[in-house]
C-alpha positions in Angstrom: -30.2 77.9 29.7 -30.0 74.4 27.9 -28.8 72.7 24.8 -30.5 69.6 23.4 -29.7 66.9 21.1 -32.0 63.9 21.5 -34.0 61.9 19.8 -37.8 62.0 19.1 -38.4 59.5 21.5 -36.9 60.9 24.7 -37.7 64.2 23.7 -40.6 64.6 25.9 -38.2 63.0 29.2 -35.9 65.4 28.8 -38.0 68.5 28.0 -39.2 67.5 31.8 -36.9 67.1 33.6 -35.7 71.0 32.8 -37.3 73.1 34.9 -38.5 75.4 32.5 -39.2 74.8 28.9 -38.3 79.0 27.9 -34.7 78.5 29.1 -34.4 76.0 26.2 -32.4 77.9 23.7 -31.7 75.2 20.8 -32.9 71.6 20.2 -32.6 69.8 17.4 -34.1 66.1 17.1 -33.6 63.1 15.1 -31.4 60.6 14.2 -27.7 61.4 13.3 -25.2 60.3 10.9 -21.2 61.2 11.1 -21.4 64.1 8.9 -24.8 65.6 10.5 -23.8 64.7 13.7 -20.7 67.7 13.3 -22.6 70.1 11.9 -25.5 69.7 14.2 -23.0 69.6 17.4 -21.3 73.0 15.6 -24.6 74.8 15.2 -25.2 74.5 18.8 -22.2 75.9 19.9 -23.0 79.0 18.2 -25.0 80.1 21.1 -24.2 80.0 24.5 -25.9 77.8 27.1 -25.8 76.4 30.7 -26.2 73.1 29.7 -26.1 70.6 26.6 -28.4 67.8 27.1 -27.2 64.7 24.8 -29.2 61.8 24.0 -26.7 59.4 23.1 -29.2 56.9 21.6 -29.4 60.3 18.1 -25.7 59.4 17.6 -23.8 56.0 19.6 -20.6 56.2 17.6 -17.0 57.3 18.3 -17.3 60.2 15.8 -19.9 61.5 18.5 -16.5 62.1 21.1 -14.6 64.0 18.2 -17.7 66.4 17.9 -18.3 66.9 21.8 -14.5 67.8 22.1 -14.9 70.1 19.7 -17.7 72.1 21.4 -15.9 72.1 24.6 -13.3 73.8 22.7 -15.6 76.5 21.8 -17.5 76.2 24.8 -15.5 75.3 27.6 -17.7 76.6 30.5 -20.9 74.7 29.6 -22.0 71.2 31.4 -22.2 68.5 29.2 -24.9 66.1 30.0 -24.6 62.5 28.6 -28.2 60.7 28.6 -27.9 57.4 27.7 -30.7 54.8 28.1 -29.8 50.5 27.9 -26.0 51.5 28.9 -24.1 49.9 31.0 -20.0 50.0 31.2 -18.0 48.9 28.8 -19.4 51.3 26.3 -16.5 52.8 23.5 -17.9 56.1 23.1 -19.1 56.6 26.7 -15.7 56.4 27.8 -14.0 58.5 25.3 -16.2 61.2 26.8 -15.0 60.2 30.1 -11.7 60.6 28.9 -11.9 63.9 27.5 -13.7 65.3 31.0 -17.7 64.7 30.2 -18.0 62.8 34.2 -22.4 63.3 33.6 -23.5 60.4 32.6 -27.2 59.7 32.5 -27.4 55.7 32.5 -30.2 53.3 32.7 -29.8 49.5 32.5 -30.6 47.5 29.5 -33.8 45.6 29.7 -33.6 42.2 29.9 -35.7 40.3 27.6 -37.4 38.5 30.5 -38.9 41.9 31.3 -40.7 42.5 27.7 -44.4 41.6 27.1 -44.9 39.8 23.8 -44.3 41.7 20.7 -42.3 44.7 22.8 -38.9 45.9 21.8 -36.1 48.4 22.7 -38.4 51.3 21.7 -41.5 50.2 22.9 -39.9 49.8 26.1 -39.2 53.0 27.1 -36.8 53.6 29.9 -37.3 56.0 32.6 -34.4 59.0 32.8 -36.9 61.6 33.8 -36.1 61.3 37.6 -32.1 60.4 37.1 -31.8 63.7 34.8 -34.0 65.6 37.2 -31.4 64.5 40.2 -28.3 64.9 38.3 -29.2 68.8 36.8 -30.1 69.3 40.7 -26.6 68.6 41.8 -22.8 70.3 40.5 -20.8 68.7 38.1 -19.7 65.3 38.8 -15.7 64.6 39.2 -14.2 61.5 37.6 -14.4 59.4 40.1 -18.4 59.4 39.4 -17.7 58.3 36.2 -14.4 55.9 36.8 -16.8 52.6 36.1 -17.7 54.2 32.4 -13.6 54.6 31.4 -12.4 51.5 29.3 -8.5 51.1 30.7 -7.8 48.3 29.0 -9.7 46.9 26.2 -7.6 44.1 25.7 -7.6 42.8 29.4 -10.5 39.9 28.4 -10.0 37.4 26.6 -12.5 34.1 25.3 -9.5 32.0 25.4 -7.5 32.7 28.6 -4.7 29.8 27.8 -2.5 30.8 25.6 1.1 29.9 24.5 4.1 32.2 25.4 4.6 32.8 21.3 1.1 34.1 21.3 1.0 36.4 24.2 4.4 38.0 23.1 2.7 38.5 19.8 -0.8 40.1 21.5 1.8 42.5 23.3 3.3 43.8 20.7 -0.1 44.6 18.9 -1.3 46.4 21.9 1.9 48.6 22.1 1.3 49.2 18.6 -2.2 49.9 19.0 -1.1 52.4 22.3 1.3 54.3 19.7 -1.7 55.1 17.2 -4.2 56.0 20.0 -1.8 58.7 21.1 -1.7 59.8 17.9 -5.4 59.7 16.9 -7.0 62.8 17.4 -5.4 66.5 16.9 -3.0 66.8 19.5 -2.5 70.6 21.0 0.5 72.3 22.0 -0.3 75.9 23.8 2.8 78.5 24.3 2.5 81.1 26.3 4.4 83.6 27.9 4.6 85.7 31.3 6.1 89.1 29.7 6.5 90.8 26.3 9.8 89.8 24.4 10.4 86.5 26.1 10.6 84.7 22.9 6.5 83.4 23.1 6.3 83.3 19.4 10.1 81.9 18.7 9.5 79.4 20.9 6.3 78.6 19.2 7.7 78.6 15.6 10.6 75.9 16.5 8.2 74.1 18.4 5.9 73.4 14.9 9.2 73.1 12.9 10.8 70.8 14.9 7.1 68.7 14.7 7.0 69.1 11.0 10.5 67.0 10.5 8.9 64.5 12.4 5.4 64.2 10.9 3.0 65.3 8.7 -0.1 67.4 9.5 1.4 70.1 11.4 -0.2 73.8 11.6 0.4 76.5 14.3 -2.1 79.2 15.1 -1.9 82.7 16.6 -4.1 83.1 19.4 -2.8 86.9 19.9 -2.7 90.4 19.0 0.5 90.9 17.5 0.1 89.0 14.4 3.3 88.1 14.2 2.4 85.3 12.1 0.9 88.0 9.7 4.0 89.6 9.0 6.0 86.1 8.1 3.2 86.2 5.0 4.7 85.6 1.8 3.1 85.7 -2.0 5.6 83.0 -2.6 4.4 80.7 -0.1 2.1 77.7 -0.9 -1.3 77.5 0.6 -2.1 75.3 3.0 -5.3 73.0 4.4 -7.1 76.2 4.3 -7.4 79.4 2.4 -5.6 82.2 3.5 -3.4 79.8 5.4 0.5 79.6 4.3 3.4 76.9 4.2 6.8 77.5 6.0 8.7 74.2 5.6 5.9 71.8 6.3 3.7 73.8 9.3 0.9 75.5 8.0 0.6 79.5 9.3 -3.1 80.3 10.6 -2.4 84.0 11.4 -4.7 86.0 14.0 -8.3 85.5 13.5 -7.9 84.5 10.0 -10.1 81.6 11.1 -12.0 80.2 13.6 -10.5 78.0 16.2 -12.6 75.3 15.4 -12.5 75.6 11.6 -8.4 74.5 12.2 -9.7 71.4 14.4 -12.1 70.1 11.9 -9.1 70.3 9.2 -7.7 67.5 11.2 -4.4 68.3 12.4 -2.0 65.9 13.9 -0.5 68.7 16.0 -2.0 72.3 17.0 0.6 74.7 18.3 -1.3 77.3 20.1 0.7 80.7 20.3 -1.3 82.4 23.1 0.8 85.1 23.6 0.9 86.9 27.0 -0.4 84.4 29.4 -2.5 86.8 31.6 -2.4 90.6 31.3 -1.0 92.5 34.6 -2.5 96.1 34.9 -1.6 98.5 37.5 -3.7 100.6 39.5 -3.3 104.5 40.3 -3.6 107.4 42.1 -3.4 111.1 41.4 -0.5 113.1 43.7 -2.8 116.0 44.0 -6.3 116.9 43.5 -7.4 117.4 39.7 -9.5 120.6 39.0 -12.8 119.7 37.1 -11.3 120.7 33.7 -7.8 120.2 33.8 -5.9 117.5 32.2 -5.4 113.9 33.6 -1.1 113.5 32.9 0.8 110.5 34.0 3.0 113.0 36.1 0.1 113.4 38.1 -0.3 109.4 38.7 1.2 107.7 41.3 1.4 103.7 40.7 -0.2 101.6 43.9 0.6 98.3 44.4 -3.0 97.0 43.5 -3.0 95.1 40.7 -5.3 92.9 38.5 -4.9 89.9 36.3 -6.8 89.5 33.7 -6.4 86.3 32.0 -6.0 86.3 28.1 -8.5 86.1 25.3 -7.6 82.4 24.8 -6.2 81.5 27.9 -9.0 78.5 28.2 -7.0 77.0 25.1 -4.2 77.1 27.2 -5.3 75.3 30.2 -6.8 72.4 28.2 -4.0 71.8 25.7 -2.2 68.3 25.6 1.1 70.5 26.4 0.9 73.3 28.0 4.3 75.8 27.3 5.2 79.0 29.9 7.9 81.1 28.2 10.1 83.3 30.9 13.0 85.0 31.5 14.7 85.4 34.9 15.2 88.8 35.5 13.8 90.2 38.1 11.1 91.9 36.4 9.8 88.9 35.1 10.0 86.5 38.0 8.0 89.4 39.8 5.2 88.8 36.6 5.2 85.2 37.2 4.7 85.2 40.4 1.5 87.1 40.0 0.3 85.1 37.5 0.7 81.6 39.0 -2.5 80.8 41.2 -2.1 80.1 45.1 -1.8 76.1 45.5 -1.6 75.6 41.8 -0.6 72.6 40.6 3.1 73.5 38.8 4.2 70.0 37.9 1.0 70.1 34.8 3.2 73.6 33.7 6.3 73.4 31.3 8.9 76.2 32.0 10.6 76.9 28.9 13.3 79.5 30.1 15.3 81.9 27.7 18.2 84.6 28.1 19.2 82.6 31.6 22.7 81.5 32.6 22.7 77.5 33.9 22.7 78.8 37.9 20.2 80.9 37.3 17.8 77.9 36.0 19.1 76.2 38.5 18.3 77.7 41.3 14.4 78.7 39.7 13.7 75.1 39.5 14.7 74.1 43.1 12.9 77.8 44.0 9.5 76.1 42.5 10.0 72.6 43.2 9.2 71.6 40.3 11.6 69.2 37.3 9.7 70.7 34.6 11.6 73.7 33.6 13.8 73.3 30.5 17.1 75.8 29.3 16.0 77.5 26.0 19.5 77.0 23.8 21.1 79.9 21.6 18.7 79.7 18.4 18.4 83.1 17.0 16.3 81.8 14.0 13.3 79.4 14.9 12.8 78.5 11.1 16.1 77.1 11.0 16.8 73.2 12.4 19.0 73.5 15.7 20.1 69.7 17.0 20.4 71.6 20.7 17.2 73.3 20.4 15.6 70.1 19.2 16.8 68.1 21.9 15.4 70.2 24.8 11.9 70.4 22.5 11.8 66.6 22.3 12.3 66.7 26.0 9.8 69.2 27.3 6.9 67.9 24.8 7.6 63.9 25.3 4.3 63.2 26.9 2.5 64.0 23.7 4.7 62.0 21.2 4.9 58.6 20.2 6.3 56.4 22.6 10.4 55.3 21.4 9.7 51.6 23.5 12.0 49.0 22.9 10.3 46.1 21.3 9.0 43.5 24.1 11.2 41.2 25.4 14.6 43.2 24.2 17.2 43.1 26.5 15.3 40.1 28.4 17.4 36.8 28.5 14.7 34.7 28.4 13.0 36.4 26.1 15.9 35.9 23.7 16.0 31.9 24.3 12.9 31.7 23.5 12.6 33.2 19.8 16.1 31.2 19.6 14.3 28.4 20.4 11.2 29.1 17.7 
């Protein structure tokens, strides 16, 4: 089933290169602005499909990256198919899709102006995709590394005027690690906590999480992905309202409470940090067995059940947030009970260094001896912080430790500490 977003004039292209014209379940065509672009990109995700076709030619600007993330939010299973006629590398929003995991690009050259007859133009001269979009929805999903040429590493590695004086280059530095600070921070960035067993402290860890984020910055909200509605019960007439209605205000961090909204009406509210409280991690159900036979009849008691060791793992509702969050949290104790739920939950060969352990109730040893058990450096003591709402310097520390990757970079200014460096804006 497909998805399509083009414009009029490589409507027909695409419509051919699907192999059937019924399995196309939306299409909407045209020309795009910002606004339209969203809501267009929103309406789609709506319904489920195999495949969304996008003609980048209805829509070429950044905003188009923000709206595709957002669908692969809600729609994390379906290919995104990037058609985009007259690109070559170097493209902005091509590779902010890159970035993001869209590896299906659909690319033609442009056309030189050699090639055109008299009076021709970029429209009249049509490219060709049919054949490219036919072989690329033949074949499985690219991988980066068939879509490495699209991804912009360094946009300020060429210059018109490659002589320049020491003052200037220190000065150009400085703006780019400026420039690398706000990047990080453009964007909603999302923090998912999980846990691998009721009463590990999922939800405390998630609240101090958001606190700790909210005396730092502004734009902080925390979501419950789970059941419990935990969140639901911290409601208070007293508190303020927050972005969003029926949304609440605890020191700074707005409270979305279970399925009070949708996941992506949070996103489009435009966040600087997401806490994700996903609750159990994946589900761990036994299987059983009567001790005796059961008389057609009779009643079905759990004396009459014997527990096997079969088991099955169901992951969570929202377990996909999980796996594509910025920072991805695993609450657990160490007892022996809940190593024995972690190990079933962990995936054969998985990579654990992309996990953050947050472990609570454990003495130093016993972390210890987990992390060299794992082999892995990510797994962080949880300090004594019986309230989560309340600052804790401790708690804050090991926070800022495990979540560093997705906060602003604390860099010392170029050229401190540097000798020469330091003759020379003597010298100036």
């Amino acid at each position: 089933m497909y998805s399509i977003i083009c414009t009029k004039e490589y409507r027909k292209q695409i419509r051919n290169a699907v192999d059937d014209s019924t399995s196309i379940i939306a299409e909407k065509v045209g020309i795009f602005d910002d606004v339209e672009i969203e809501n267009v990109i929103q309406e789609i995700s709506r319904a489920f499909c195999n495949v969304l076709i996008v003609d980048i030619t209805c829509h070429p600007e950044i905003s188009l990256v923000s709206a595709l993330r957002k669908f692969n939010i809600a729609r994390p299973k379906t290919r995104i198919v990037i058609v985009a006629p007259g690109y070559s590398p170097g493209n902005r929003t091509i590779s902010g899709l890159v970035k993001f995991g869209v590896w299906d690009i659909v690319a033609t050259p442009p056309i030189q102006e050699e090639d055109m007859l008299p009076g021709d133009d970029e429209i009249t001269c049509m490219h060709d995709i049919t054949p490219l979009l036919i072989d690329i929805l033949g074949r499985p999903k690219n991988e980066y590394a068939d879509a490495a040429r699209w991804d912009i590493f360094d946009d300020c590695a060429t210059s018109d005027n490659p002589k320049k004086s020491s003052h200037e280059s220190i000065r150009n530095y400085s703006n780019l690690k400026d420039r690398q600070i706000i990047e990080k921070l453009l964007g909603t960035i999302t923090i998912a906590v999980a846990g691998t067993s009721h009463g590990v402290g999922t939800t405390h860890t998630a609240i101090a999480i958001s606190q700790y984020l909210a005396r730092r910055f502004d734009s902080v909200a925390i979501v419950e992905l789970n059941s419990k509605k935990d969140l639901f019960n911290l409601k208070n007439d007293e508190y303020k309202k927050g972005k969003l209605d029926r949304s609440f205000v605890i020191n700074g961090v707005d409270y979305y409470p279970y399925r009070s909204h949708d996941i992506l009406e949070i996103i489009k509210a435009e966040y600087k940090y997401l806490v994700l409280d996903i609750g159990l991690a994946k589900n761990i159900q036994n299987y059983y067995k009567t001790d005796r036979d059961i008389k057609e009849g009779s009643l079905l008691t759990f004396d009459s059940l014997i527990q096997t060791d079969d088991i099955t793992v169901v992951n969570s509702e929202y377990y996909s947030e999980l796996v594509r969050s910025d920072c991805r949290i695993l609450v657990t104790g160490l007892m022996e009970w809940q190593i024995n739920n972690l190990i079933k939950m962990i995936n054969k060969g998985e990579d654990l260094s992309k996990w953050h352990f947050y472990v609570t109730n454990a003495t130093r040893q016993m972390v210890y001896d987990f992390q060299r058990e794992i082999k892995t450096t990510t797994v962080y003591q949880a300090p004594f912080s019986p309230d989560p709402l309340e600052e804790n310097k401790e708690q804050d520390a090991m926070i800022e430790k495990m979540i560093k990757d997705v906060l602003p970079s604390k860099s010392k200014p170029y050229g401190e500490g540097n000798r020469f460096m330091k003759f020379l804006r003597r010298s100036t």
